[in-house]
C-alpha atoms as an extended CHARMM CRD file, in Angstrom:
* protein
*
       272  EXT
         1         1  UNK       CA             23.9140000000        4.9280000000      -26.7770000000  PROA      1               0.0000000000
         2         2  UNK       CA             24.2500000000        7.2840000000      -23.2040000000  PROA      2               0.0000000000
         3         3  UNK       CA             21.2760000000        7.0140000000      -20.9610000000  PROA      3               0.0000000000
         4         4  UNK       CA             19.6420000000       10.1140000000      -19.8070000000  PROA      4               0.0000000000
         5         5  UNK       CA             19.5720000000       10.6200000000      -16.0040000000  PROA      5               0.0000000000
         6         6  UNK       CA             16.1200000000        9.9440000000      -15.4690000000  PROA      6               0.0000000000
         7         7  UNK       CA             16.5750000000        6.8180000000      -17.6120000000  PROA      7               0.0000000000
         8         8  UNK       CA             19.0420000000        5.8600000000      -15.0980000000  PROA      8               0.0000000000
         9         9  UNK       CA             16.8090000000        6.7360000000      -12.3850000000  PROA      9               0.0000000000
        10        10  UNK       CA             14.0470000000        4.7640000000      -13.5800000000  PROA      10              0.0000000000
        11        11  UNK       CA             15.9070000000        1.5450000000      -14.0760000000  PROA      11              0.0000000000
        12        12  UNK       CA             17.8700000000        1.7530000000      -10.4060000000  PROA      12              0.0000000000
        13        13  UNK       CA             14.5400000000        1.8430000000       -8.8880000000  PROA      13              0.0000000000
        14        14  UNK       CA             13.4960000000       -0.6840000000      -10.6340000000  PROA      14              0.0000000000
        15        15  UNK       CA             16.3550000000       -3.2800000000       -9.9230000000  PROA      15              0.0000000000
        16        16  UNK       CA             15.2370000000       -2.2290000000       -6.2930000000  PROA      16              0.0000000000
        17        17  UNK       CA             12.0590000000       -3.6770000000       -7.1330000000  PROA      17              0.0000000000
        18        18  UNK       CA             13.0730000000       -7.0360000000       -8.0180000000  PROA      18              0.0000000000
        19        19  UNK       CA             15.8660000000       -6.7000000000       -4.9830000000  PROA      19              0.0000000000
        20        20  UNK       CA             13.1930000000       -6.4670000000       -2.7620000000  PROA      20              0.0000000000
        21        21  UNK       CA             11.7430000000       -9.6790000000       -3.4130000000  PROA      21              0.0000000000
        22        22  UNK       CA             14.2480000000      -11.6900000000       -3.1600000000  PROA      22              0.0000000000
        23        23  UNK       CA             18.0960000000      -11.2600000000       -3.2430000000  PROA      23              0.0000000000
        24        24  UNK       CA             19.5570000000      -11.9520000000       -6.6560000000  PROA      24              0.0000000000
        25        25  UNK       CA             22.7250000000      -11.4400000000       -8.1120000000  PROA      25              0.0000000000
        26        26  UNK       CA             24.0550000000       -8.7710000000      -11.2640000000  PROA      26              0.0000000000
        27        27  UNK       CA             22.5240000000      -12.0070000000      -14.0930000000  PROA      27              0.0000000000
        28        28  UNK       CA             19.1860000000      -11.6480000000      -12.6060000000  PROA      28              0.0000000000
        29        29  UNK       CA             18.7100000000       -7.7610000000      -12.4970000000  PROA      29              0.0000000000
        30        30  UNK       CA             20.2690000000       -8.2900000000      -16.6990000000  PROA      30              0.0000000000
        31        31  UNK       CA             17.3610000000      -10.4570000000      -17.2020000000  PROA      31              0.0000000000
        32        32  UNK       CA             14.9210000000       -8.8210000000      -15.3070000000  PROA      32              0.0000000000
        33        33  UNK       CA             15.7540000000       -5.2570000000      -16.6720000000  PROA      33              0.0000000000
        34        34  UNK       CA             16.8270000000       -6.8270000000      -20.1030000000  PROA      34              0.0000000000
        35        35  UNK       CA             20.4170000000       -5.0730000000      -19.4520000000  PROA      35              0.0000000000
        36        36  UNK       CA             23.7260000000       -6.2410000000      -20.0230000000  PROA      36              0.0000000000
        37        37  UNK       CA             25.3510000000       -7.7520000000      -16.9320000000  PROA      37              0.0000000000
        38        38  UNK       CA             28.3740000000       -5.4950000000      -16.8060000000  PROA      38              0.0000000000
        39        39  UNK       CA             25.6700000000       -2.4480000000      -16.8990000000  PROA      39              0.0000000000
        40        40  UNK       CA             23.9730000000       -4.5500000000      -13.8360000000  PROA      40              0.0000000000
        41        41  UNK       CA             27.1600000000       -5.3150000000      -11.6080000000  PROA      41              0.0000000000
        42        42  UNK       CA             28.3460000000       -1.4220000000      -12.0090000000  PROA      42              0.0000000000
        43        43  UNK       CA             24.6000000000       -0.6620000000      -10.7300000000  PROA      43              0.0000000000
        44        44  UNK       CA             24.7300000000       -2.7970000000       -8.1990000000  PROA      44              0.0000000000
        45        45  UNK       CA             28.5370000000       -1.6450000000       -7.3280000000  PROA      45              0.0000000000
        46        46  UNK       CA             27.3250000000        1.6310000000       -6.8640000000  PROA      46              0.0000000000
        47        47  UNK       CA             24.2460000000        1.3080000000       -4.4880000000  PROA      47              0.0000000000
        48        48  UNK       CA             26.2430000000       -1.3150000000       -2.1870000000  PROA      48              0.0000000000
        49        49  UNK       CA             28.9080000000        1.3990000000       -1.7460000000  PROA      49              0.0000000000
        50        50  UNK       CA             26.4620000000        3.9470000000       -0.9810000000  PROA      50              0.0000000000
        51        51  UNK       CA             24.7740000000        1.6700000000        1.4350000000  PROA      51              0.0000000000
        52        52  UNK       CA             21.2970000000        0.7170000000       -0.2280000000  PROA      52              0.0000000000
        53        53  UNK       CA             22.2370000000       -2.9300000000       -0.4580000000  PROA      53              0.0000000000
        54        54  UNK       CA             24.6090000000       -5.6450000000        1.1160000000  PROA      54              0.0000000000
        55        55  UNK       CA             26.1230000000       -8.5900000000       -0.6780000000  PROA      55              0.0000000000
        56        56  UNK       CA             27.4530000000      -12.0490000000        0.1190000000  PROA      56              0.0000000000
        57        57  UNK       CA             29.2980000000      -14.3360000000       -2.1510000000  PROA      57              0.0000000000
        58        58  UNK       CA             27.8500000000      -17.1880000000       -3.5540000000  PROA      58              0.0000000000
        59        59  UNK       CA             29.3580000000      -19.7770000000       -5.7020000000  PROA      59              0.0000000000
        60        60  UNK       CA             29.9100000000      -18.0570000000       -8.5140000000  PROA      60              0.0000000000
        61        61  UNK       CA             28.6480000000      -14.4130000000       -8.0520000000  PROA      61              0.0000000000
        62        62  UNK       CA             27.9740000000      -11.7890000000       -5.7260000000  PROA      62              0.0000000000
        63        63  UNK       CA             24.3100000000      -12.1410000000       -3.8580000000  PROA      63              0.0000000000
        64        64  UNK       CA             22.6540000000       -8.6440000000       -3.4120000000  PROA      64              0.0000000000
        65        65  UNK       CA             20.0880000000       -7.4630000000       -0.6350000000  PROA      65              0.0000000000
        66        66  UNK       CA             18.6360000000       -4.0780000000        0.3920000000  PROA      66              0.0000000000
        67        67  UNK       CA             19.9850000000       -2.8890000000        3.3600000000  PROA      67              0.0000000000
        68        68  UNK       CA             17.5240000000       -1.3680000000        5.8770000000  PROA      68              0.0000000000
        69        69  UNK       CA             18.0570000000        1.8790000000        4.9060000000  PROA      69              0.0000000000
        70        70  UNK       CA             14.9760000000        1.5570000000        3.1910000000  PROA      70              0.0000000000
        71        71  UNK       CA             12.6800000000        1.4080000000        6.0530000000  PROA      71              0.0000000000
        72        72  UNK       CA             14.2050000000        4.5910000000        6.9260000000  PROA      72              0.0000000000
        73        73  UNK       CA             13.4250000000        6.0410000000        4.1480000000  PROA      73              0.0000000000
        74        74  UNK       CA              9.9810000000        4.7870000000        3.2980000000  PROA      74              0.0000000000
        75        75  UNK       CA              9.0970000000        6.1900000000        6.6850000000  PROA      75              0.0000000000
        76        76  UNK       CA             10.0970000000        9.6660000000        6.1520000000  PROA      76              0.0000000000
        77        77  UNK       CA              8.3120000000        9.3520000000        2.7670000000  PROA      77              0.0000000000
        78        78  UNK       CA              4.7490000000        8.4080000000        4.5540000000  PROA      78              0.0000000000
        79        79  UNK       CA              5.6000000000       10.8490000000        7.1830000000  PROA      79              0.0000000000
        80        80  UNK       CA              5.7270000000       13.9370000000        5.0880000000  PROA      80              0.0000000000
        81        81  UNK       CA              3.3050000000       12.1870000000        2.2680000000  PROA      81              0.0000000000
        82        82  UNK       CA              0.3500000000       14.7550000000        1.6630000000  PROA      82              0.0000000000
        83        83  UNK       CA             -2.3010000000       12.1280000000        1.8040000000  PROA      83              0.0000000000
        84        84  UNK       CA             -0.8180000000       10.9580000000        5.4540000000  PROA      84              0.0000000000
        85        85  UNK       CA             -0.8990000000       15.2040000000        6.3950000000  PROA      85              0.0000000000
        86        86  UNK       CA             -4.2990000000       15.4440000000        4.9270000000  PROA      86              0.0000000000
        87        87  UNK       CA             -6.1580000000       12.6580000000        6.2900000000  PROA      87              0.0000000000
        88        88  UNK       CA             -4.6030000000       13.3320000000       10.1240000000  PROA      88              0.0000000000
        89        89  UNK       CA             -7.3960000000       14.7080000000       11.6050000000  PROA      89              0.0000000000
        90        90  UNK       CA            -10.0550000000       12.0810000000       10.3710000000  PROA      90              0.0000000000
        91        91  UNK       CA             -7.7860000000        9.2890000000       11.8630000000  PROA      91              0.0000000000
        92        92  UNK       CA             -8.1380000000       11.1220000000       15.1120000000  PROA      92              0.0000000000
        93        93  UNK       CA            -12.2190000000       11.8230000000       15.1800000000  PROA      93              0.0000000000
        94        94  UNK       CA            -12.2430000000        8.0740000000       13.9000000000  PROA      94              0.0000000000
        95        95  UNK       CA            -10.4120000000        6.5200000000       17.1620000000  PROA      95              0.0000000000
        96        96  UNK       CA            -12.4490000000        9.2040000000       19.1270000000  PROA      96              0.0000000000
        97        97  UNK       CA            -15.4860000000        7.4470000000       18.0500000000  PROA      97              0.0000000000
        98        98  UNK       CA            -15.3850000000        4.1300000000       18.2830000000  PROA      98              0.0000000000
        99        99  UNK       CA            -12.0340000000        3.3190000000       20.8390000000  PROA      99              0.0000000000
       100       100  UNK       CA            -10.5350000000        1.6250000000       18.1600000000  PROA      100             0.0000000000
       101       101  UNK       CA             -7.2700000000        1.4790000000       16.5890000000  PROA      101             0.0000000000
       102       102  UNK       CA             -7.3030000000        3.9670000000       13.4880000000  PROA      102             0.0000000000
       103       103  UNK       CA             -5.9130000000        3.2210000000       10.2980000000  PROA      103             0.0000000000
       104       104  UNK       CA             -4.9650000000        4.4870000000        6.5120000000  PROA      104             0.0000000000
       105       105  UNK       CA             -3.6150000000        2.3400000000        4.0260000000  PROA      105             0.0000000000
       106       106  UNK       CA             -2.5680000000        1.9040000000        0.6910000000  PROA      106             0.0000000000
       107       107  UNK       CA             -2.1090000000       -0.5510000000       -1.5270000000  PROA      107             0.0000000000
       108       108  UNK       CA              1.0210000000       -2.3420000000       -2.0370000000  PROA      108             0.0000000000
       109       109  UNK       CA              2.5010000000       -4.8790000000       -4.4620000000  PROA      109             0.0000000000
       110       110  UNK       CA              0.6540000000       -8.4020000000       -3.3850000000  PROA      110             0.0000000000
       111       111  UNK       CA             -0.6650000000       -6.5660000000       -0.4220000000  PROA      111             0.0000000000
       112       112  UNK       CA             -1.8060000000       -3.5060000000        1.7660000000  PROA      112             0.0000000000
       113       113  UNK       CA              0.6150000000       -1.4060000000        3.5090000000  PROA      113             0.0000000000
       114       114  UNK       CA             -0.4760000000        0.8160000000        6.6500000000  PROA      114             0.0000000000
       115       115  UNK       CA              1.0330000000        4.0900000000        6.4590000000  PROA      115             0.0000000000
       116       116  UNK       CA             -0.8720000000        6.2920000000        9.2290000000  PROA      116             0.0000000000
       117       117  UNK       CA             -2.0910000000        5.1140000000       12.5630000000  PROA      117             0.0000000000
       118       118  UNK       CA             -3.9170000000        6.5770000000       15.5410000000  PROA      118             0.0000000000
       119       119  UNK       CA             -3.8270000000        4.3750000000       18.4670000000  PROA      119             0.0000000000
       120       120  UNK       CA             -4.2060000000        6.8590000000       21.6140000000  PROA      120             0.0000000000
       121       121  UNK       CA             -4.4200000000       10.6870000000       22.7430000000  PROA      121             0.0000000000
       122       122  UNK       CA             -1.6520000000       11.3510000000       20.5850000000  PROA      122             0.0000000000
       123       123  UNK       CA             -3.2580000000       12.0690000000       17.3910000000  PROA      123             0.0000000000
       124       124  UNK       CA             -2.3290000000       10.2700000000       14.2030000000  PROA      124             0.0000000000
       125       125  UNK       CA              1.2830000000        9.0080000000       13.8350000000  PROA      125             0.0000000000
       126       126  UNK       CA              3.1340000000        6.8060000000       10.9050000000  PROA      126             0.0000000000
       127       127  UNK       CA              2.9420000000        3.8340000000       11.0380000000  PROA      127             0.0000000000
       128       128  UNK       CA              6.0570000000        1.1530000000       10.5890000000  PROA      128             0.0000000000
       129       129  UNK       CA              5.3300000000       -0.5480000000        6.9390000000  PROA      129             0.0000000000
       130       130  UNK       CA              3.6100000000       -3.5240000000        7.5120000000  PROA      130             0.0000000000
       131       131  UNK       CA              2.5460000000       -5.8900000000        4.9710000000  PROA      131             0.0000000000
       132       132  UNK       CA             -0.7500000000       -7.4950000000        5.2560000000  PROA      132             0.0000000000
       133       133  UNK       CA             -2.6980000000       -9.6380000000        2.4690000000  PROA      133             0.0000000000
       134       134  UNK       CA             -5.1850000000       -7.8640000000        0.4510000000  PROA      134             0.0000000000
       135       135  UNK       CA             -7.5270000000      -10.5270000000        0.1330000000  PROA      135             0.0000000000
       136       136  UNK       CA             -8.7380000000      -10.9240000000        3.9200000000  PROA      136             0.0000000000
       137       137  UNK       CA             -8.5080000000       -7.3770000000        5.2430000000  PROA      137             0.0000000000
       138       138  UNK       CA            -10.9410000000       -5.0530000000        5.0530000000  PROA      138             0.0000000000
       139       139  UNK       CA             -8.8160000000       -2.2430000000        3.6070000000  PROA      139             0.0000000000
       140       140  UNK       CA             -7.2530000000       -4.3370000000        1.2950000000  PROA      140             0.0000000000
       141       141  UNK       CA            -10.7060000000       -5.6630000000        0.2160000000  PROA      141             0.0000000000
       142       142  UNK       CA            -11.9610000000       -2.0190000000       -0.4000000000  PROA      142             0.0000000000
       143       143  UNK       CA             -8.4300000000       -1.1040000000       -2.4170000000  PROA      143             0.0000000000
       144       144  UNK       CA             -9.4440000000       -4.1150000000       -4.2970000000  PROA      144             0.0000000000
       145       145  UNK       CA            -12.6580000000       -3.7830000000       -4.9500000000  PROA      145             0.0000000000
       146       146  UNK       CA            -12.0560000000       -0.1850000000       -6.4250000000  PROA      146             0.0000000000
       147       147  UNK       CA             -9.0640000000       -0.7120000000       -8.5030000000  PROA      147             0.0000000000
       148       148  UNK       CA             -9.5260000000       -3.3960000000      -11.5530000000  PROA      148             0.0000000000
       149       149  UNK       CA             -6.1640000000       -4.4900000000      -13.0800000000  PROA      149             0.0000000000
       150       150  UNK       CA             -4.5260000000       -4.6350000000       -8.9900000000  PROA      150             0.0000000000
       151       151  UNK       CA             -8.0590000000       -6.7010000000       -8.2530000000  PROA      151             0.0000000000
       152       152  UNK       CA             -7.2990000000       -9.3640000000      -11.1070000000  PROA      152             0.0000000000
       153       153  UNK       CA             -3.4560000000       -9.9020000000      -10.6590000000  PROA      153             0.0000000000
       154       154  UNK       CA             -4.0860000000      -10.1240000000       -6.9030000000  PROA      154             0.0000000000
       155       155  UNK       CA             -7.1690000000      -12.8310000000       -7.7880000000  PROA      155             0.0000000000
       156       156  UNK       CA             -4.8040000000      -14.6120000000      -10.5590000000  PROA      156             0.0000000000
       157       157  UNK       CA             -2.1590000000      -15.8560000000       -7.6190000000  PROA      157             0.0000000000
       158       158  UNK       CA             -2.8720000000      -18.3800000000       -5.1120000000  PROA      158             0.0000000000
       159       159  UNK       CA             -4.7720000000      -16.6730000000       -1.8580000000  PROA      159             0.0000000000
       160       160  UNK       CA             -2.7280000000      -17.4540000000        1.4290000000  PROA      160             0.0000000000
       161       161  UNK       CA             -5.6160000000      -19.1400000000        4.2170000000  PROA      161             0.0000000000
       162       162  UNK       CA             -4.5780000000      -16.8140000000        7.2110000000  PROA      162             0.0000000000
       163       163  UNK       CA             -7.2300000000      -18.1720000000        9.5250000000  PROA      163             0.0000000000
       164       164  UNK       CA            -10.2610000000      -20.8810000000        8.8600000000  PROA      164             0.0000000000
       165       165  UNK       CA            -12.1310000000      -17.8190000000        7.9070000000  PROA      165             0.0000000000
       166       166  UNK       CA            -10.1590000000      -16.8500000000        4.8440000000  PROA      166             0.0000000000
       167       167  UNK       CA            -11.7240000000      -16.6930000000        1.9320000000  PROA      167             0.0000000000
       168       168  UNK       CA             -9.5220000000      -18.1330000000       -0.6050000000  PROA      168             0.0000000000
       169       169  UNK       CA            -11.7520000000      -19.4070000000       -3.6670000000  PROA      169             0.0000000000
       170       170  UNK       CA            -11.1860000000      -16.5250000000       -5.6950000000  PROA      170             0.0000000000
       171       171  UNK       CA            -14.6260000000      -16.5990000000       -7.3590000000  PROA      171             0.0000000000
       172       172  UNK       CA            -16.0320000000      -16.1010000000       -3.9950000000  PROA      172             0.0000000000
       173       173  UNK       CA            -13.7730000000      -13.5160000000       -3.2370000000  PROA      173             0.0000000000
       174       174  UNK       CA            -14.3080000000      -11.4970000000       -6.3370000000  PROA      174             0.0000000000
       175       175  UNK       CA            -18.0490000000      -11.1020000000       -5.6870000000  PROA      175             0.0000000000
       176       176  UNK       CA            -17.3030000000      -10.6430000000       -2.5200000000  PROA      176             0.0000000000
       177       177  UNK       CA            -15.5580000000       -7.2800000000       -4.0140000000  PROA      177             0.0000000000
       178       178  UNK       CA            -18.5490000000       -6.6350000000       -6.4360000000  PROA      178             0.0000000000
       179       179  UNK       CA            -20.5770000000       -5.5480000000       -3.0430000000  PROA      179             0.0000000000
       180       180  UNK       CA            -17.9910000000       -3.8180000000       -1.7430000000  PROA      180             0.0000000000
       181       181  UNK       CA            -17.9270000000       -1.6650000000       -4.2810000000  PROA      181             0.0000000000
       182       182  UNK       CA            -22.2550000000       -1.1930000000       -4.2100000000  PROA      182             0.0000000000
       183       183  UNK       CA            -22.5120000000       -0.7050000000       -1.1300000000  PROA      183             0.0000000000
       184       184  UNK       CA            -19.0690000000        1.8420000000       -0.0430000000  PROA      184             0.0000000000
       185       185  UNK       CA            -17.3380000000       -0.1800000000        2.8460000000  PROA      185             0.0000000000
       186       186  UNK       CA            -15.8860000000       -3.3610000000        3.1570000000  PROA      186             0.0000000000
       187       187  UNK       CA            -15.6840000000       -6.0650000000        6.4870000000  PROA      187             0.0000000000
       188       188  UNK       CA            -13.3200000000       -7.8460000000        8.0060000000  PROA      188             0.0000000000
       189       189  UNK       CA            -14.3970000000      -11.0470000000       10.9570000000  PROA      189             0.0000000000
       190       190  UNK       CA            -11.7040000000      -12.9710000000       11.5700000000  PROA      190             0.0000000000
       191       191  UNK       CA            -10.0130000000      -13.5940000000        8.4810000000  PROA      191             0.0000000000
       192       192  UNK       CA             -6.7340000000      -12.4510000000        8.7630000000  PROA      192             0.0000000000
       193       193  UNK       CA             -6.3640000000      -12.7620000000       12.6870000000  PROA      193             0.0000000000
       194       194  UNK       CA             -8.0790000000      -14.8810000000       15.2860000000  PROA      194             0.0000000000
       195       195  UNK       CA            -10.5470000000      -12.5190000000       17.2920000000  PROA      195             0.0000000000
       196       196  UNK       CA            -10.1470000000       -8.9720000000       15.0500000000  PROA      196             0.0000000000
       197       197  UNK       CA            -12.7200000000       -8.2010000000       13.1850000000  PROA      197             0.0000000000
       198       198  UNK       CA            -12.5570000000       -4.8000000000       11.0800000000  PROA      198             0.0000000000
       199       199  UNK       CA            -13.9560000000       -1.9430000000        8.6470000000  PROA      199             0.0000000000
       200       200  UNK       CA            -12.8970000000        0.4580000000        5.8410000000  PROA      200             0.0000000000
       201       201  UNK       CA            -14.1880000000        2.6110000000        3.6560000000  PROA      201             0.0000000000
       202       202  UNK       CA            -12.4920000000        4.3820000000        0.6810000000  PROA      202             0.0000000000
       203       203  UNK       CA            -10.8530000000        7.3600000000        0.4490000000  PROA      203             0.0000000000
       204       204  UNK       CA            -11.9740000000        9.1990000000       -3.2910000000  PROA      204             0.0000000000
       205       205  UNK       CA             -9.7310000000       11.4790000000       -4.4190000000  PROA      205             0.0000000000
       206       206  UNK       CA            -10.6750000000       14.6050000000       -7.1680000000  PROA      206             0.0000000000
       207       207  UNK       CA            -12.1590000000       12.9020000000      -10.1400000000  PROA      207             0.0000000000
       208       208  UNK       CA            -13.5590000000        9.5610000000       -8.3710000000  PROA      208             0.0000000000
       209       209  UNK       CA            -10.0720000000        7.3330000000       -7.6080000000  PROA      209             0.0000000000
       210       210  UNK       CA            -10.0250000000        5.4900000000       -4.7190000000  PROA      210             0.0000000000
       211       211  UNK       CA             -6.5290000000        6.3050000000       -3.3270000000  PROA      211             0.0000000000
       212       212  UNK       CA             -6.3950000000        4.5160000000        0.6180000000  PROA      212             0.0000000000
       213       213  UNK       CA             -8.6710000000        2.9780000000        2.7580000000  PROA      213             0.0000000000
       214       214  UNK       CA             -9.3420000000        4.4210000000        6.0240000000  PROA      214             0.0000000000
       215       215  UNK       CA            -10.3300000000        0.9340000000        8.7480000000  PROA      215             0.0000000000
       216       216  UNK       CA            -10.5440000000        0.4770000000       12.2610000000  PROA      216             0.0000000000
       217       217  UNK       CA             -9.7980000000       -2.9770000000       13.9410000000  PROA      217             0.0000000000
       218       218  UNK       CA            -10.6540000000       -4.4940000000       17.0080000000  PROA      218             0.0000000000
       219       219  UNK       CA             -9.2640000000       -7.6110000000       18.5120000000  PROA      219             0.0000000000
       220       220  UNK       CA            -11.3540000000       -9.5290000000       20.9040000000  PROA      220             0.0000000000
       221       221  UNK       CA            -14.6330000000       -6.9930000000       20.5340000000  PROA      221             0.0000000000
       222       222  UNK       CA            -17.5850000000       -6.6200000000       17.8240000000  PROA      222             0.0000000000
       223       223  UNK       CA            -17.8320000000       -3.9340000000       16.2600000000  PROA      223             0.0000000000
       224       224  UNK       CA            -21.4070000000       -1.9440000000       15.9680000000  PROA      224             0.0000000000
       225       225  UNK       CA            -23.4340000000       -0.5910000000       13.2500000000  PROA      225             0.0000000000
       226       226  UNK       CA            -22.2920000000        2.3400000000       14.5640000000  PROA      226             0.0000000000
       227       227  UNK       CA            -18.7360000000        1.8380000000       14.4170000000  PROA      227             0.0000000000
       228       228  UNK       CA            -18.9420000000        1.2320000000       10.1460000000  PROA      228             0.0000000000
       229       229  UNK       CA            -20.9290000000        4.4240000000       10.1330000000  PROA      229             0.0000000000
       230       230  UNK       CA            -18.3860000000        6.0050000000       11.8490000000  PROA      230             0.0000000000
       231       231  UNK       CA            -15.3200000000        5.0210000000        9.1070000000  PROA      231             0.0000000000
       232       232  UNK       CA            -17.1250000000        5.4530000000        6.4270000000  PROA      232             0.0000000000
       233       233  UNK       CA            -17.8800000000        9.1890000000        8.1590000000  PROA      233             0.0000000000
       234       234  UNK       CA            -13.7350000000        9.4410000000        8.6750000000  PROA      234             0.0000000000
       235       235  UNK       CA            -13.3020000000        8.3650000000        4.9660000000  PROA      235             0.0000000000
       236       236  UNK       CA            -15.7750000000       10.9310000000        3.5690000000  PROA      236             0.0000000000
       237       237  UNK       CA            -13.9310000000       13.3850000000        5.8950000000  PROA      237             0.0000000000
       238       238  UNK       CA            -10.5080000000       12.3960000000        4.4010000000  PROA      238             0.0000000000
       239       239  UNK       CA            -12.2010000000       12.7280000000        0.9210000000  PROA      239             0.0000000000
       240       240  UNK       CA            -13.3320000000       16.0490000000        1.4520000000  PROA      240             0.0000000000
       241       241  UNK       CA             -9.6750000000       17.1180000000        2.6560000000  PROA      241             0.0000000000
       242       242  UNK       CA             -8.1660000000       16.2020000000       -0.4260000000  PROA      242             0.0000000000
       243       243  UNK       CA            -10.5260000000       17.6820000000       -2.4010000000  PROA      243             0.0000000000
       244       244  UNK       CA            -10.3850000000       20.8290000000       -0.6360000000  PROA      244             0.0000000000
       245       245  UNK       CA             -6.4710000000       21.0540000000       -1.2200000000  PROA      245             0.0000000000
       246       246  UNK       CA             -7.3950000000       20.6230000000       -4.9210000000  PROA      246             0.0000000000
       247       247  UNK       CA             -9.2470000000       23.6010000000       -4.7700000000  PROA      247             0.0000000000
       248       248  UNK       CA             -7.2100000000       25.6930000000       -2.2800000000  PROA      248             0.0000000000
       249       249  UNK       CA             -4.2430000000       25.4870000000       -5.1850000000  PROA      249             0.0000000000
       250       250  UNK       CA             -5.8420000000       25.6580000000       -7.8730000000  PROA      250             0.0000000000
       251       251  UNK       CA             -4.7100000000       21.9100000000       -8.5100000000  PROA      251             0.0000000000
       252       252  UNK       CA             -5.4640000000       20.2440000000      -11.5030000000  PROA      252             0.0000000000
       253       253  UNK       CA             -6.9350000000       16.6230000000      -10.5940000000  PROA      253             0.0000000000
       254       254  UNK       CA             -4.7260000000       14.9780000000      -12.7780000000  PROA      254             0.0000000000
       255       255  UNK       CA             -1.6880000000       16.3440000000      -11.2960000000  PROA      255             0.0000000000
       256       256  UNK       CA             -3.1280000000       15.7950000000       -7.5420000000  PROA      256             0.0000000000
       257       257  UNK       CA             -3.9610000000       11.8230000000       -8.1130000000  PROA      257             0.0000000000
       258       258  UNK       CA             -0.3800000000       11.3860000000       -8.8960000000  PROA      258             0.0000000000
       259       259  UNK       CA              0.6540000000       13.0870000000       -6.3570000000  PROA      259             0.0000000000
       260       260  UNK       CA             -1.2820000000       11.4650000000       -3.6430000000  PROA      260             0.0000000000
       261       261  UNK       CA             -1.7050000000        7.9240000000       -5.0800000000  PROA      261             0.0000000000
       262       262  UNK       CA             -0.0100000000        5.0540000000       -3.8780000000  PROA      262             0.0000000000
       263       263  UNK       CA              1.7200000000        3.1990000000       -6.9240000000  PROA      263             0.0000000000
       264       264  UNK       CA              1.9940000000       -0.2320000000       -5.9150000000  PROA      264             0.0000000000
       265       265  UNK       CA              2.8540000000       -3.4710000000       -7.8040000000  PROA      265             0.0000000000
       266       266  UNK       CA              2.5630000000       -3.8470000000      -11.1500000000  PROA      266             0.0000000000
       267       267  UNK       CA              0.8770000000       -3.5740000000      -13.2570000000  PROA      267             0.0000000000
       268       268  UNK       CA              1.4340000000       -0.3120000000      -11.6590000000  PROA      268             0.0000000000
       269       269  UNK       CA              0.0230000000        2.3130000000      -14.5600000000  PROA      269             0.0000000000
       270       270  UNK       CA             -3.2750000000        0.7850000000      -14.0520000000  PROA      270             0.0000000000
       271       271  UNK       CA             -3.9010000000        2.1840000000      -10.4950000000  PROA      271             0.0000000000
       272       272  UNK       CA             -4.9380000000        5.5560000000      -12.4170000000  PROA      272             0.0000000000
């Protein structure tokens, strides 16, 4: 039976999913994508000829890797993403305030990925994709906190210790993410580096989903009172941005959470 191009689509992108977890060869992406192989080493033919992915030979088939192409891409992606565009100038009244590095982020697969930064005068600029746990962040523990089936998969695999402050037990962790929710922001002291302690607060899109965090960090330095009043000012700011876009074209909500949201790991259809 012929596969329709998005079908196609939608199962190359997903053989880039497993790819990007660990190399595997054509067998694996069968099984994973419940293919047959010869459909899965024409696939993978194809994207290693147009430079997506490298191969080396192991003992009895080819290995396949993404090249870095991908980080090329995925930075023109958050560059020109409109959540990134929209939430600019908060980033920038955020550092202002406190002297602190600025930060949005989304969720990723096991983890948070940072896609906008500001850092000095120079207003808000991408950020390189950086993976950092969920679990002991404080952006990651307000993604968490506001978005159920990511919460339980992330509290249903073993939680790396990143420091002796981690909190690992994931009983702890998960009411830990019960007040996050109550009370709007999450902290951070010391529990994914040595010396930084952070905030976030969450950035509601039209209709109530919590689509990025927006967190400062400090390293060496405490943050004041002042300091979480001033993110969770930013991430009301952001809010208010992407509502306002909502309105300014006549947007239906639906249509703008999907195209704002980060879609992460799976299961991925429950971020919404």
């Amino acid at each position: 039976m012929s596969r329709s191009p998005a079908q196609f689509a939608i199962r190359t992108l997903r053989a880039l999913e497993v790819l990007a977890f660990t190399p595997t060869t054509a067998s694996g992406i069968a099984d994973a994508l419940c293919i047959h192989p010869r459909r899965a080493r024409r696939l993978l033919s194809q994207l290693q000829r147009d430079g997506w992915l490298s191969y080396r030979q192991g003992s009895t088939e080819r290995i396949y890797a993404p090249t870095l192409r991908f980080i090329a891409l995925a930075a023109e992606v958050a560059a020109r993403a409109p959540l990134t565009i929209m939430t600019a100038s908060a980033l920038e009244s955020l550092h202002a305030a406190t002297g602190h590095p600025a930060m949005l982020t989304i969720p990723g697969y096991g983890g948070t990925v940072c896609v906008a930064r500001c850092l000095c005068d120079h207003g808000a600029q991408p950020a390189v994709p950086a993976v950092v746990p969920a679990h002991c962040s404080a952006a990651g523990k307000v993604l968490l906190a506001h978005r159920d089936a990511w919460r339980r998969t992330v509290l249903a695999t073993p939680l790396e210790r990143c420091t002796e402050r981690t909190v690992t037990d994931p009983m702890a962790l998960d009411r830990e993410l019960d007040c996050v929710r109550q009370q709007g922001y999450a902290l951070e002291d010391q529990e994914h580096l040595d010396g930084a302690r952070g905030a976030a607060a969450p950035v509601v899109g039209p209709g109530g989903p919590v689509l990025a965090a927006i967190s400062v960090v400090a390293r060496n330095a405490h943050l004041l009172d002042g300091d979480v009043d001033e993110v969770r000012a930013a991430a009301g700011h952001a809010s208010e941005e992407v509502a306002a876009a909502c309105e300014r074209y006549a947007l239906e909500p639906r249509i703008v959470r999907r195209m704002l949201a980060s879609y992460g790991l799976g299961p991925v259809d429950a971020y919404l």
